[in-house]
PyMOL Python script that loads the backbone (N, CA, C, O; Angstrom):
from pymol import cmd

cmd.read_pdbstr("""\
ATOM      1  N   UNK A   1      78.843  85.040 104.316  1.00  0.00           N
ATOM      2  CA  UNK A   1      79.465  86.326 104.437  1.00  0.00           C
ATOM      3  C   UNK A   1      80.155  86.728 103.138  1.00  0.00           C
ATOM      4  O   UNK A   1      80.057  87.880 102.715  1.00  0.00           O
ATOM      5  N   UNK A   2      80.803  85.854 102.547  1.00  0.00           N
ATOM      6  CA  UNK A   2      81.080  85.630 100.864  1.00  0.00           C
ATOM      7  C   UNK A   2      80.544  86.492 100.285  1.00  0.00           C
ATOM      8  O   UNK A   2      81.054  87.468  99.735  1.00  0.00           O
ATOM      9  N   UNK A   3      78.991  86.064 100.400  1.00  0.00           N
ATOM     10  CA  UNK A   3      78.456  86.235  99.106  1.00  0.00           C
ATOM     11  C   UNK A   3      77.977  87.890  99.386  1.00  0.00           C
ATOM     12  O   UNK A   3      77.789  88.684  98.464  1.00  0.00           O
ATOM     13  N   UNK A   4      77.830  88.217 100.797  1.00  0.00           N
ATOM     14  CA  UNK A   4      77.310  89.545 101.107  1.00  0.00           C
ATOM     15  C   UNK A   4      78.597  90.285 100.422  1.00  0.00           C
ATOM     16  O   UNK A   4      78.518  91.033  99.448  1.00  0.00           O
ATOM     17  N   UNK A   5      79.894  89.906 101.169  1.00  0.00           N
ATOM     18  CA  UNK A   5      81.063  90.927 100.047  1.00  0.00           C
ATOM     19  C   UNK A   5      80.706  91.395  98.530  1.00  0.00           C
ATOM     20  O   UNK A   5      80.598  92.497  97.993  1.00  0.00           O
ATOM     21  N   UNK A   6      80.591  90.230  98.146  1.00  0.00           N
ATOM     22  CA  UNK A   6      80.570  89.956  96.472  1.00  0.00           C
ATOM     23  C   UNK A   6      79.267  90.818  95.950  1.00  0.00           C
ATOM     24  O   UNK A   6      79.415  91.178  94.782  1.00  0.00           O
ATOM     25  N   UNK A   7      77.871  91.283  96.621  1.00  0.00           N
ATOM     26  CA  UNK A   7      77.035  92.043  96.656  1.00  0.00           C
ATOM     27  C   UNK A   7      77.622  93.386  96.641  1.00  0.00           C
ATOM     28  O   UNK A   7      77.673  94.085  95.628  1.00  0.00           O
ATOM     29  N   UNK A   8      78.117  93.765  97.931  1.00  0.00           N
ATOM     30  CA  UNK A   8      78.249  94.941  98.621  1.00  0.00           C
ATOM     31  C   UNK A   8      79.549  95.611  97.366  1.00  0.00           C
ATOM     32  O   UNK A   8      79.666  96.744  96.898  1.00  0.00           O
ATOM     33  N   UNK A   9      80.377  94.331  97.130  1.00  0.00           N
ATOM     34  CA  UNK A   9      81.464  95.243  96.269  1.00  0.00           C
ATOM     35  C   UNK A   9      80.743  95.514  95.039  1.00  0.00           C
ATOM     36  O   UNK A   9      80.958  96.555  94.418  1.00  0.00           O
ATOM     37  N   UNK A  10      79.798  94.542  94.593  1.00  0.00           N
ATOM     38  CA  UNK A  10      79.017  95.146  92.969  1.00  0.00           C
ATOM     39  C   UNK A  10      78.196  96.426  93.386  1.00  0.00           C
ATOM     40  O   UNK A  10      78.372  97.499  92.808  1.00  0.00           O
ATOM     41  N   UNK A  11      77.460  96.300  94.222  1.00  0.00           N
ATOM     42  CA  UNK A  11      76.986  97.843  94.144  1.00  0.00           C
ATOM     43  C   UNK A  11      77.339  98.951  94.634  1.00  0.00           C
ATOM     44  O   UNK A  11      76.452  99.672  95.092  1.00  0.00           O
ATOM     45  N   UNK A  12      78.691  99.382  94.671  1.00  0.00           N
ATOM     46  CA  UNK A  12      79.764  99.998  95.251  1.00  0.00           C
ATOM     47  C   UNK A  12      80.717 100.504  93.260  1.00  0.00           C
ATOM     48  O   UNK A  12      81.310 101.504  92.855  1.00  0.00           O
ATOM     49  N   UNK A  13      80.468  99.592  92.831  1.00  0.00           N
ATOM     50  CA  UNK A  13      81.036  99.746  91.913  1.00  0.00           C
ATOM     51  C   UNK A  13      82.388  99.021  91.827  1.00  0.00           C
ATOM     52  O   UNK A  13      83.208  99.449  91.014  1.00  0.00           O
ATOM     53  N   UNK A  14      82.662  98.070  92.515  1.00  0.00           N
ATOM     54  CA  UNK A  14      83.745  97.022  92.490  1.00  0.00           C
ATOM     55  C   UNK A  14      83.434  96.113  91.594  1.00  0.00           C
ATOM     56  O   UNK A  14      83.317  95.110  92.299  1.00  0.00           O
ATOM     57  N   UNK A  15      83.164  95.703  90.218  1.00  0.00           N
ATOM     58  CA  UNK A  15      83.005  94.891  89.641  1.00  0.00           C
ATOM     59  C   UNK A  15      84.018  93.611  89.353  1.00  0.00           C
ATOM     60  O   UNK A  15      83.681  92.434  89.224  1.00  0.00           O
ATOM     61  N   UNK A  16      84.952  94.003  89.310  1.00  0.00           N
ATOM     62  CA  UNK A  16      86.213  93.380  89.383  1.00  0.00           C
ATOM     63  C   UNK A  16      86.354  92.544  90.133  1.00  0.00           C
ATOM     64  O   UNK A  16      86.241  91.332  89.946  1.00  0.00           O
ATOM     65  N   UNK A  17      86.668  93.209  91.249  1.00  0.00           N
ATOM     66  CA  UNK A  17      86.796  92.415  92.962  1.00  0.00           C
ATOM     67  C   UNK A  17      85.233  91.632  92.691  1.00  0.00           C
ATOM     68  O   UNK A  17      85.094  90.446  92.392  1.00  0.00           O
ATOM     69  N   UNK A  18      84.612  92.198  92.798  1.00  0.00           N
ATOM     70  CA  UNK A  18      83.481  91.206  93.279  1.00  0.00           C
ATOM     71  C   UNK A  18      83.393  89.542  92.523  1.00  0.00           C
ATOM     72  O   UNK A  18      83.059  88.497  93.080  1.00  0.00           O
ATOM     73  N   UNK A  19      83.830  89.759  91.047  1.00  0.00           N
ATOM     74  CA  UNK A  19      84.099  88.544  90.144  1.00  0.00           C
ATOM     75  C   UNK A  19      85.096  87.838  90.949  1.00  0.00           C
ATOM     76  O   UNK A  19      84.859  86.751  91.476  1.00  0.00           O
ATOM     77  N   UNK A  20      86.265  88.484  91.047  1.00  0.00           N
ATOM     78  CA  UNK A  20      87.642  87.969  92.230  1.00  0.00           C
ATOM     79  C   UNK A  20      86.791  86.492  93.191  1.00  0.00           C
ATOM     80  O   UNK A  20      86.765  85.267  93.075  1.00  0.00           O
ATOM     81  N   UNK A  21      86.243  87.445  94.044  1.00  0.00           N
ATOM     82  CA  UNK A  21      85.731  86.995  95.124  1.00  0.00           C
ATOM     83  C   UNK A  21      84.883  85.866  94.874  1.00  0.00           C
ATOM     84  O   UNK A  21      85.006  84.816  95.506  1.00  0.00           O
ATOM     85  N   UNK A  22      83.829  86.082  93.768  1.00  0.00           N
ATOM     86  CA  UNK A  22      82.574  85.015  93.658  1.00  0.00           C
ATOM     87  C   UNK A  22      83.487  83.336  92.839  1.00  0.00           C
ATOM     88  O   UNK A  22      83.041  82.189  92.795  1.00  0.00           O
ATOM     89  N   UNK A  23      84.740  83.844  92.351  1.00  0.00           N
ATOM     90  CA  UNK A  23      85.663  82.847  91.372  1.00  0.00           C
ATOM     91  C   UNK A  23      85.892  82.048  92.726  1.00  0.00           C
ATOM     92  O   UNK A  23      85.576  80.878  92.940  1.00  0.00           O
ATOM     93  N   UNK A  24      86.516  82.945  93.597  1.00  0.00           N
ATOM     94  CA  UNK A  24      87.408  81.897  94.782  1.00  0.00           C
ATOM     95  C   UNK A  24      85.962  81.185  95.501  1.00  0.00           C
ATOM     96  O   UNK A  24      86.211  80.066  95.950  1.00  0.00           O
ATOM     97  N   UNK A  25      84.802  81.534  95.653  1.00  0.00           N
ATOM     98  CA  UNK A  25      84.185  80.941  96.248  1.00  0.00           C
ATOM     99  C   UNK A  25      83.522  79.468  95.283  1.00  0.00           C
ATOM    100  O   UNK A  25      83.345  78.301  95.632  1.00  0.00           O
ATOM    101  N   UNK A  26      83.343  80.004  94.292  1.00  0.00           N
ATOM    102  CA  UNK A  26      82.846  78.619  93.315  1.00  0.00           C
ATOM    103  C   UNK A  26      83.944  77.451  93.195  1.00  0.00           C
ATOM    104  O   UNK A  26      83.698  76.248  93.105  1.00  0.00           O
ATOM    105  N   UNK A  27      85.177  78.048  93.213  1.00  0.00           N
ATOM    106  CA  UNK A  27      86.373  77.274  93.165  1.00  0.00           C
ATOM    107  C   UNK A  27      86.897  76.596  94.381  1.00  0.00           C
ATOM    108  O   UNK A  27      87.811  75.772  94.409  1.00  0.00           O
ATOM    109  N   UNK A  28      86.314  76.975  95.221  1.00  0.00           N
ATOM    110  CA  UNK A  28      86.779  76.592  96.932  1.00  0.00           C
ATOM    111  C   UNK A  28      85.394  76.288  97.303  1.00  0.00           C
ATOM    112  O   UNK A  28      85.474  76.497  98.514  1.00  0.00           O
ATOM    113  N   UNK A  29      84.158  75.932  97.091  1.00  0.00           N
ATOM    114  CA  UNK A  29      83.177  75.957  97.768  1.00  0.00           C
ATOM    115  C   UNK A  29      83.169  74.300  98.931  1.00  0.00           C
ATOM    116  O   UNK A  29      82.939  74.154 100.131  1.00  0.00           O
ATOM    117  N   UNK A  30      83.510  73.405  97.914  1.00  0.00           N
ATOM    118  CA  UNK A  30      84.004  72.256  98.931  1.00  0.00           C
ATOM    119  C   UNK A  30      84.728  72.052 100.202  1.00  0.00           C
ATOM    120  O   UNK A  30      84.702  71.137 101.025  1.00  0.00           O
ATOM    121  N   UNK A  31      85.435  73.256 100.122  1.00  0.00           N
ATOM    122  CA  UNK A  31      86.561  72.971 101.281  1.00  0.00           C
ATOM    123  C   UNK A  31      85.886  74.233 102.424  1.00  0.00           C
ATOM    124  O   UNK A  31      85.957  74.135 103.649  1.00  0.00           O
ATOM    125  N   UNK A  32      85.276  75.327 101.714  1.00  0.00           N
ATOM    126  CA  UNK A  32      84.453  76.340 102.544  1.00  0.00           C
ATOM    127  C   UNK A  32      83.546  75.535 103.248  1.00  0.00           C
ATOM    128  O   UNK A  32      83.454  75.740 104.458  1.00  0.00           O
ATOM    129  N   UNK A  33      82.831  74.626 102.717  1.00  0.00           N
ATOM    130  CA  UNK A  33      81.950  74.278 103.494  1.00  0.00           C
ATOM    131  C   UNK A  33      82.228  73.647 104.465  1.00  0.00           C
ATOM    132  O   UNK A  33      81.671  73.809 105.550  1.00  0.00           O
ATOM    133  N   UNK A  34      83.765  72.250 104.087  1.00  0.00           N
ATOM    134  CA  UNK A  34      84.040  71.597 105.436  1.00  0.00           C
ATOM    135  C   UNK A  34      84.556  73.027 106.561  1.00  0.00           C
ATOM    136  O   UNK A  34      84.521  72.769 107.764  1.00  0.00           O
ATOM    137  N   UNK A  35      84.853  73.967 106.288  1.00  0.00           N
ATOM    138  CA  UNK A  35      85.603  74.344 107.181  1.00  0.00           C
ATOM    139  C   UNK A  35      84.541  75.086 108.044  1.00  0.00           C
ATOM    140  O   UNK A  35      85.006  75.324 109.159  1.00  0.00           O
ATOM    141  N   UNK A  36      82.974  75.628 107.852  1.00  0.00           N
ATOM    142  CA  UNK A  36      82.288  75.824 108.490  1.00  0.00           C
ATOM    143  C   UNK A  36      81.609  74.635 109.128  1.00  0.00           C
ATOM    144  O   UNK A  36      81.200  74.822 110.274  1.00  0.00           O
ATOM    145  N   UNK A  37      81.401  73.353 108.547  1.00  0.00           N
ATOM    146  CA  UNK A  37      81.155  72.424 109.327  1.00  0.00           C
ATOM    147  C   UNK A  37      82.331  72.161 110.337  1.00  0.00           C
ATOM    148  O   UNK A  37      81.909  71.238 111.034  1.00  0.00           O
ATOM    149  N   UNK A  38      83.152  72.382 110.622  1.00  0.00           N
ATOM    150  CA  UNK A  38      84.516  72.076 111.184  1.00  0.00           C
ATOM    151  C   UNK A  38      83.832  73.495 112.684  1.00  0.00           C
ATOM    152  O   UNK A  38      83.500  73.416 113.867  1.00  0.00           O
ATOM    153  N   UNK A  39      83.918  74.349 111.880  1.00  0.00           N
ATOM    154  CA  UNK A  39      83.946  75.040 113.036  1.00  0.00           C
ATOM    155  C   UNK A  39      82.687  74.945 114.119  1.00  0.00           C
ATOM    156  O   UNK A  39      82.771  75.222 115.316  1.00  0.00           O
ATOM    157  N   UNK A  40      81.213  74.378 113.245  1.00  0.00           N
ATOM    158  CA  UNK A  40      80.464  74.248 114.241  1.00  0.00           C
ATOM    159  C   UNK A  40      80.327  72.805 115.072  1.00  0.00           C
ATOM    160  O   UNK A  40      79.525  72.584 115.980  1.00  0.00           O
ATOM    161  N   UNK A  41      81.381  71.823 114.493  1.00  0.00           N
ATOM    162  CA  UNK A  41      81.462  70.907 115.310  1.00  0.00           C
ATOM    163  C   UNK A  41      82.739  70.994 116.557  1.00  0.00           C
ATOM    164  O   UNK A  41      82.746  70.228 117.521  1.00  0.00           O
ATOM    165  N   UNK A  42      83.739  72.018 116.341  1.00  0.00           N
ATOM    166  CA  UNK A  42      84.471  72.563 116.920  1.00  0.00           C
ATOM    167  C   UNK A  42      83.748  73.617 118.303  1.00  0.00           C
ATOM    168  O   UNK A  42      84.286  74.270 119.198  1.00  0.00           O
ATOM    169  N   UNK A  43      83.041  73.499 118.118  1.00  0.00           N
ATOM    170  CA  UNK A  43      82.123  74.696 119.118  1.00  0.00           C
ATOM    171  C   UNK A  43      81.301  73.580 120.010  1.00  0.00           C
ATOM    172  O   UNK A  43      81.533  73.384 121.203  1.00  0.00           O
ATOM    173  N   UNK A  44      80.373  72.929 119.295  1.00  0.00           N
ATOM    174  CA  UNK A  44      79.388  72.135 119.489  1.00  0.00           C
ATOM    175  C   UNK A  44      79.786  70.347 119.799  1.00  0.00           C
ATOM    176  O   UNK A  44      78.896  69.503 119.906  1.00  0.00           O
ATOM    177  N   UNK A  45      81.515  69.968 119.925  1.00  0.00           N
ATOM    178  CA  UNK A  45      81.031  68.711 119.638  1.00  0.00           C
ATOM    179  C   UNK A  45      82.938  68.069 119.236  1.00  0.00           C
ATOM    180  O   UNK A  45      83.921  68.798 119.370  1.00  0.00           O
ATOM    181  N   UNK A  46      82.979  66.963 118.876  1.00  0.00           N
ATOM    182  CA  UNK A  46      83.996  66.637 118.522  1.00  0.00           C
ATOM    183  C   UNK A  46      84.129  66.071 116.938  1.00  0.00           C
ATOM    184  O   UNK A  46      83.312  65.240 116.539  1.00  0.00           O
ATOM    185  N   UNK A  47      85.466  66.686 115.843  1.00  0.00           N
ATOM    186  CA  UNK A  47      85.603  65.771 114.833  1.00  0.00           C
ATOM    187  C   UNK A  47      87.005  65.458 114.617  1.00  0.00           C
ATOM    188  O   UNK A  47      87.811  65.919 115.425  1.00  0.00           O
ATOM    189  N   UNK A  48      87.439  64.714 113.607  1.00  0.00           N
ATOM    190  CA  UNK A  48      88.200  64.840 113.158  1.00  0.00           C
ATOM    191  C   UNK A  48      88.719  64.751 111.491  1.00  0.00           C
ATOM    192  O   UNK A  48      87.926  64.481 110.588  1.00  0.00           O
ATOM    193  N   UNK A  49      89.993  64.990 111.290  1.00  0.00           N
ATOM    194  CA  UNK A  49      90.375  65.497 109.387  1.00  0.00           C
ATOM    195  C   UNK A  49      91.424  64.802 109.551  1.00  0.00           C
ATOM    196  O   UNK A  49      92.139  64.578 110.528  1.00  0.00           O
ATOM    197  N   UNK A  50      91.440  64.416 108.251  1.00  0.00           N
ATOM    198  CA  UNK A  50      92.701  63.965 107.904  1.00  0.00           C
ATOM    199  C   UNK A  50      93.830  64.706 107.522  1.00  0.00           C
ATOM    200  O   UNK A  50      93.683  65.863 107.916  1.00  0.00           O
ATOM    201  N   UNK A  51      94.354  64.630 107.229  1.00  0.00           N
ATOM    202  CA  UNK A  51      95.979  65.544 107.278  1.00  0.00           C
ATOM    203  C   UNK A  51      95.785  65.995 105.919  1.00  0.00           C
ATOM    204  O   UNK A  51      96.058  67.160 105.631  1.00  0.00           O
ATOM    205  N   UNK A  52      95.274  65.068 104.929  1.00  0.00           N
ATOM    206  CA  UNK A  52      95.383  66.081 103.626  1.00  0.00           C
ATOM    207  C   UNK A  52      94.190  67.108 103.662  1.00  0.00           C
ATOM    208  O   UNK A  52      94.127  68.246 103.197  1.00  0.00           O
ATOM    209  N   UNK A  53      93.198  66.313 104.403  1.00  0.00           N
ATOM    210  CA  UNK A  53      91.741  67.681 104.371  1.00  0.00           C
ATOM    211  C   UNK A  53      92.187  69.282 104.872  1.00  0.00           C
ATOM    212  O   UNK A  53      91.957  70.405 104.423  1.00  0.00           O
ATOM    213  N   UNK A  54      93.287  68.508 106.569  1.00  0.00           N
ATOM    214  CA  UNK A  54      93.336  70.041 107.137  1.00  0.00           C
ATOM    215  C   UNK A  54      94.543  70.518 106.222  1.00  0.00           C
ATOM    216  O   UNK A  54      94.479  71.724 106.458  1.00  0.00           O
ATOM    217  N   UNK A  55      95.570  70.378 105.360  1.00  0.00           N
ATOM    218  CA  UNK A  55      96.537  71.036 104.527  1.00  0.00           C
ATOM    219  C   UNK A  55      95.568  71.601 103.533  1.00  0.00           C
ATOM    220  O   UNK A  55      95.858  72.678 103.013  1.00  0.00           O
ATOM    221  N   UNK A  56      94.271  70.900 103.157  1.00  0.00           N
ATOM    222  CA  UNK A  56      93.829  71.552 102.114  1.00  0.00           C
ATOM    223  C   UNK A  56      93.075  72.652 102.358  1.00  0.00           C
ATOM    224  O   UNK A  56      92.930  73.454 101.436  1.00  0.00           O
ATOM    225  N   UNK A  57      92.409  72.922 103.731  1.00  0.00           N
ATOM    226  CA  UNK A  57      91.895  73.779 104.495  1.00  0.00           C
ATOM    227  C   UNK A  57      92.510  74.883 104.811  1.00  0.00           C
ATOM    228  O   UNK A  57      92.087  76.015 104.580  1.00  0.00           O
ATOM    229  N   UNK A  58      94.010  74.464 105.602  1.00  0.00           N
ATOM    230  CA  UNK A  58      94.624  75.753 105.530  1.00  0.00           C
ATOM    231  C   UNK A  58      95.298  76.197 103.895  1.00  0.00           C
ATOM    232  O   UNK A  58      95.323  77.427 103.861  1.00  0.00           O
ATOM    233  N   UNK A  59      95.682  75.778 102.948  1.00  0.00           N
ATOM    234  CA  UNK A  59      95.665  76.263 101.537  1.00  0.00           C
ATOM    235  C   UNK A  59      94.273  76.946 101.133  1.00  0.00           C
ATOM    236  O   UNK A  59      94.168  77.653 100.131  1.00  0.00           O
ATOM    237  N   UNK A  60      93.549  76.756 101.731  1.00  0.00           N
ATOM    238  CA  UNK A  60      92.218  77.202 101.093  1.00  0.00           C
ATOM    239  C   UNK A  60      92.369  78.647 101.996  1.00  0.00           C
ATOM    240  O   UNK A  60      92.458  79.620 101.247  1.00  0.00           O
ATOM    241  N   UNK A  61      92.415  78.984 103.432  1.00  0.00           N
ATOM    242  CA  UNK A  61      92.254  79.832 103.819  1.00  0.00           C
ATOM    243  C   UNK A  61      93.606  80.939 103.624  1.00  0.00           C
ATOM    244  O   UNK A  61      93.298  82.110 103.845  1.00  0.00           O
ATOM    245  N   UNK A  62      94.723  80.749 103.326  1.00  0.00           N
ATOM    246  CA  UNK A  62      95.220  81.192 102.918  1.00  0.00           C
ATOM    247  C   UNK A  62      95.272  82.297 101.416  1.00  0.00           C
ATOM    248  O   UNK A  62      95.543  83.476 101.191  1.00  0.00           O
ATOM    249  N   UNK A  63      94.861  81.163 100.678  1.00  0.00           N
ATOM    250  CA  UNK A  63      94.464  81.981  99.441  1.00  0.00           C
ATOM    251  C   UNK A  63      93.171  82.728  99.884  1.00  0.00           C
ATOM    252  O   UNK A  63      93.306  83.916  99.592  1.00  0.00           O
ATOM    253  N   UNK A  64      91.947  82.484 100.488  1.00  0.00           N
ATOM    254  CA  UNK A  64      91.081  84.044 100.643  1.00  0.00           C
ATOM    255  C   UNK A  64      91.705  84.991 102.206  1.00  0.00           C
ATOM    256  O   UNK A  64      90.802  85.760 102.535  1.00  0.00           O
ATOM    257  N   UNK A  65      92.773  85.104 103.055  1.00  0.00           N
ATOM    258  CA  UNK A  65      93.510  85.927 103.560  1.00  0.00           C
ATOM    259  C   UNK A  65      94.258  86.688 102.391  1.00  0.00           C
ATOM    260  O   UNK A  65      93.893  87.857 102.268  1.00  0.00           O
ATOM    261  N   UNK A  66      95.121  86.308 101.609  1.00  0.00           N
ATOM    262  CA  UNK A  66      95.245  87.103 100.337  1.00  0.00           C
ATOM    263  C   UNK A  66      94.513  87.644  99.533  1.00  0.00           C
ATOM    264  O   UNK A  66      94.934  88.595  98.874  1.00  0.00           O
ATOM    265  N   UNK A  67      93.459  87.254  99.413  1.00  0.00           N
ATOM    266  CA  UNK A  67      92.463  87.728  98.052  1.00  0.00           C
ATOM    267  C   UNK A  67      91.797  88.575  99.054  1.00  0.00           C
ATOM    268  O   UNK A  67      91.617  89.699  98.586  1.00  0.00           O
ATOM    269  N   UNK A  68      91.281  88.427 100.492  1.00  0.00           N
ATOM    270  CA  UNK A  68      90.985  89.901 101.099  1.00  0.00           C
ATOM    271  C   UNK A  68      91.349  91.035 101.707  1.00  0.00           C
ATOM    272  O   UNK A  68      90.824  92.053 102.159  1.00  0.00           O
ATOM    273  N   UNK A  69      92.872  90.342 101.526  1.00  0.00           N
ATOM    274  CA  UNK A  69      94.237  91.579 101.600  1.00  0.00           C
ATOM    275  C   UNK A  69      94.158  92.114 100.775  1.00  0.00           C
ATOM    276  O   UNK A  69      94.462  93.290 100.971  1.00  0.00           O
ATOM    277  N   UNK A  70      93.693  91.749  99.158  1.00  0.00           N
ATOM    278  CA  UNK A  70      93.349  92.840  97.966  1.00  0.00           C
ATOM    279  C   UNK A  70      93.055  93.491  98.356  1.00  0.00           C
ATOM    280  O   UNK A  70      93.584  94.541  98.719  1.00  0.00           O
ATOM    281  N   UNK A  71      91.399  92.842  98.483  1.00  0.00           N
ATOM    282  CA  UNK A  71      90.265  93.685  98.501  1.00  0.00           C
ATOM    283  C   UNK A  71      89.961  94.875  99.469  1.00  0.00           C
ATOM    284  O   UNK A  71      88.951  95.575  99.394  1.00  0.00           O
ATOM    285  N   UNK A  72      91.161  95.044 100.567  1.00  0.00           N
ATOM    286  CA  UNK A  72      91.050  95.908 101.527  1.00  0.00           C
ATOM    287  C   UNK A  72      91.874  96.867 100.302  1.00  0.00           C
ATOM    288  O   UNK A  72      91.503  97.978  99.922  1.00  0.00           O
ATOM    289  N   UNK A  73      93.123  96.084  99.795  1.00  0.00           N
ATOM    290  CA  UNK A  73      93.693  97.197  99.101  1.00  0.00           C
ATOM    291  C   UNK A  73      93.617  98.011  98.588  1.00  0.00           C
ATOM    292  O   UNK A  73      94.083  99.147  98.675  1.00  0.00           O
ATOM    293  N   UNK A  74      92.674  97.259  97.635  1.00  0.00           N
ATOM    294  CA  UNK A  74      91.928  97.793  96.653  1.00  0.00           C
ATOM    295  C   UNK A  74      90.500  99.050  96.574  1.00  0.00           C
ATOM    296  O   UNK A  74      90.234  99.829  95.658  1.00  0.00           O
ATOM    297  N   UNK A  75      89.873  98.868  97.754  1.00  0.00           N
ATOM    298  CA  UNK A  75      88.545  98.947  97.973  1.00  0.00           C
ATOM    299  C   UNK A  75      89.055 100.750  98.725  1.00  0.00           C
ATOM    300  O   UNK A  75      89.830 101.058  99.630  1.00  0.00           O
ATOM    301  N   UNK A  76      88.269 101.482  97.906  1.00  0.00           N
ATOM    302  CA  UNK A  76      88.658 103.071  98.529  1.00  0.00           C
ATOM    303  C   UNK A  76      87.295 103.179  99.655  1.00  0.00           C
ATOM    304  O   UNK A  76      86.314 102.462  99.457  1.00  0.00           O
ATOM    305  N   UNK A  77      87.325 103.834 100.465  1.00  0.00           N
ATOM    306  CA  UNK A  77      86.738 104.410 101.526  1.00  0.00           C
ATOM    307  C   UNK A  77      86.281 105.622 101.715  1.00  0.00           C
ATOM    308  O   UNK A  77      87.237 106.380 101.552  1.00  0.00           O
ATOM    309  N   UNK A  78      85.472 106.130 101.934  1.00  0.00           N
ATOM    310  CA  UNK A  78      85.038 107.654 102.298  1.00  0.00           C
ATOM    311  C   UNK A  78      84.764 108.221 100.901  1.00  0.00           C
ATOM    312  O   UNK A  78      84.400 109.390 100.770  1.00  0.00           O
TER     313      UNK A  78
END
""", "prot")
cmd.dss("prot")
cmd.show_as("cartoon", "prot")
cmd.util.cbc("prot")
cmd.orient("prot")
């Protein structure tokens, strides 16, 4: 869904944001991924994390709740 943003804002003319966005994902891609594996074993199944994985998980989701609080900010409409 990332990467569709990071599309949709370049050809919109968001160049900016879209760099924003593609930085936090190259920079977080490790912890993005546990956290979609997390969620489909959360649906599907049982796991578990260790205490520094899930602190680093919620730090991770935190910083892109901010960075797409920008991008709403930022991003004009109509």
């Amino acid at each position: 869904m990332l990467s569709t943003l990071v599309k949709t804002l370049e050809r919109h003319g968001y160049g900016e944001l879209a760099v924003r966005v593609a930085t936090f994902v190259d920079e977080s891609r490790g912890v993005l991924v546990e956290l979609e594996e997390a969620y489909t074993a959360g649906r599907y199944g049982y796991t578990s994390y260790s205490k520094e994985g899930a602190e680093r998980a919620v730090r991770t989701v935190r910083r892109l709740v901010e960075l797409l609080d920008g991008v709403v900010r930022d991003v004009k409409l109509g």
